[in-house]
C-alpha positions as CSV (number, residue, x, y, z in Angstrom):
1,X,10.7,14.3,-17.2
2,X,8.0,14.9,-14.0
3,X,8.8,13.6,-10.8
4,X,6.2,13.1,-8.2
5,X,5.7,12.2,-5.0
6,X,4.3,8.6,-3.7
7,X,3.5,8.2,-0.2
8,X,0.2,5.9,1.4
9,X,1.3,6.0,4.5
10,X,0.6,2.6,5.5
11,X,-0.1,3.3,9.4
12,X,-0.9,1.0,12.8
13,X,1.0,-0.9,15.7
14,X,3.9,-1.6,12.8
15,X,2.6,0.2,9.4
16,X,4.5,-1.7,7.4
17,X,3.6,-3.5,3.6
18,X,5.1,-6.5,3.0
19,X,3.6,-7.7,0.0
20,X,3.3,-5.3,-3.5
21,X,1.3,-6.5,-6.6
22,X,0.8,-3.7,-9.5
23,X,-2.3,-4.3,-11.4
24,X,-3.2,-1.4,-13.6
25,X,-3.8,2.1,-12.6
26,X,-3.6,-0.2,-9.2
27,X,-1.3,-1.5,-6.6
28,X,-2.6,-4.2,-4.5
29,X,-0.7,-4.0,-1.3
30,X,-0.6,-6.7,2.4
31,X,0.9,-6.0,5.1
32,X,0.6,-4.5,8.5
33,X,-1.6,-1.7,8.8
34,X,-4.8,-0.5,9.8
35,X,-4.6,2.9,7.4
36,X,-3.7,3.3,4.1
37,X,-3.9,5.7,1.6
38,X,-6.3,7.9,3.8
39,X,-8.1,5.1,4.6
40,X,-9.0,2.9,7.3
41,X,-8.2,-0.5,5.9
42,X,-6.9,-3.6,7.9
43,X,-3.9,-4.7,6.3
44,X,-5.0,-4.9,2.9
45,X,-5.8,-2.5,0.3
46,X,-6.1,-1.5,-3.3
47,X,-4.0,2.0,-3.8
48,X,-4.5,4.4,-7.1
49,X,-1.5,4.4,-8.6
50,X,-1.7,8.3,-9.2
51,X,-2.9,9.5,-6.3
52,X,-1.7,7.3,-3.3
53,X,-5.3,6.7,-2.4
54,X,-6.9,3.8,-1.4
55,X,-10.0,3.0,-3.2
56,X,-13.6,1.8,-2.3
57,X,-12.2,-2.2,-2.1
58,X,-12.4,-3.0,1.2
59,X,-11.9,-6.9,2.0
60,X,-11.1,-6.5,5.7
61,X,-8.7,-9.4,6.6
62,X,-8.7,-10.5,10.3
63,X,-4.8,-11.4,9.8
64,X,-1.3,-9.7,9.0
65,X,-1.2,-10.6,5.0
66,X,2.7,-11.7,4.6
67,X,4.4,-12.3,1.1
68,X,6.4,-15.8,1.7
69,X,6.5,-15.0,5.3
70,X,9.2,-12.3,5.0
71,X,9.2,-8.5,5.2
72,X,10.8,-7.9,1.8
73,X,9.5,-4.5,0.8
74,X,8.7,-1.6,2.9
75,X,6.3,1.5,1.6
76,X,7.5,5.1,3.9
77,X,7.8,6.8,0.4
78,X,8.6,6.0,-3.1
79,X,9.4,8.6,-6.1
80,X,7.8,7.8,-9.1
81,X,9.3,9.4,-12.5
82,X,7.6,9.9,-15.8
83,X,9.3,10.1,-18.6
């Protein structure tokens, strides 16, 4: 089994996620943040799955993006393991 480290790094005035959808190779993520995943993108993004990137999908949102209008998931650092 491999074990590896997951971390974006959602960053900003709170750098926080709030919303998580998984899509793929991708995971779409809303929040709080003005960087993610070494990028500069305003609380919402598009994160590779394997590297913790954020890809070229920029939509740019003027707004925090909330999921039902309540934090309910947090992204500091997640371990992902392969079996």
């Amino acid at each position: 089994m491999a074990v590896s480290s997951w971390n974006p790094n959602a960053t900003g005035q709170y750098g926080y996620v709030d919303a998580i959808v998984p899509s793929g190779s991708l995971v779409y993520v809303g929040g709080s943040f003005s960087t993610i995943g070494g990028q500069a993108r305003n609380n919402l993004a598009a994160i590779d799955t394997t590297t913790g990137l954020a890809t070229s999908w920029d939509p740019n949102p003027n707004s925090v993006l909330a999921d039902g209008g309540q934090r309910r998931h947090h992204l500091r650092g997640r371990q992902v393991h392969d079996d």
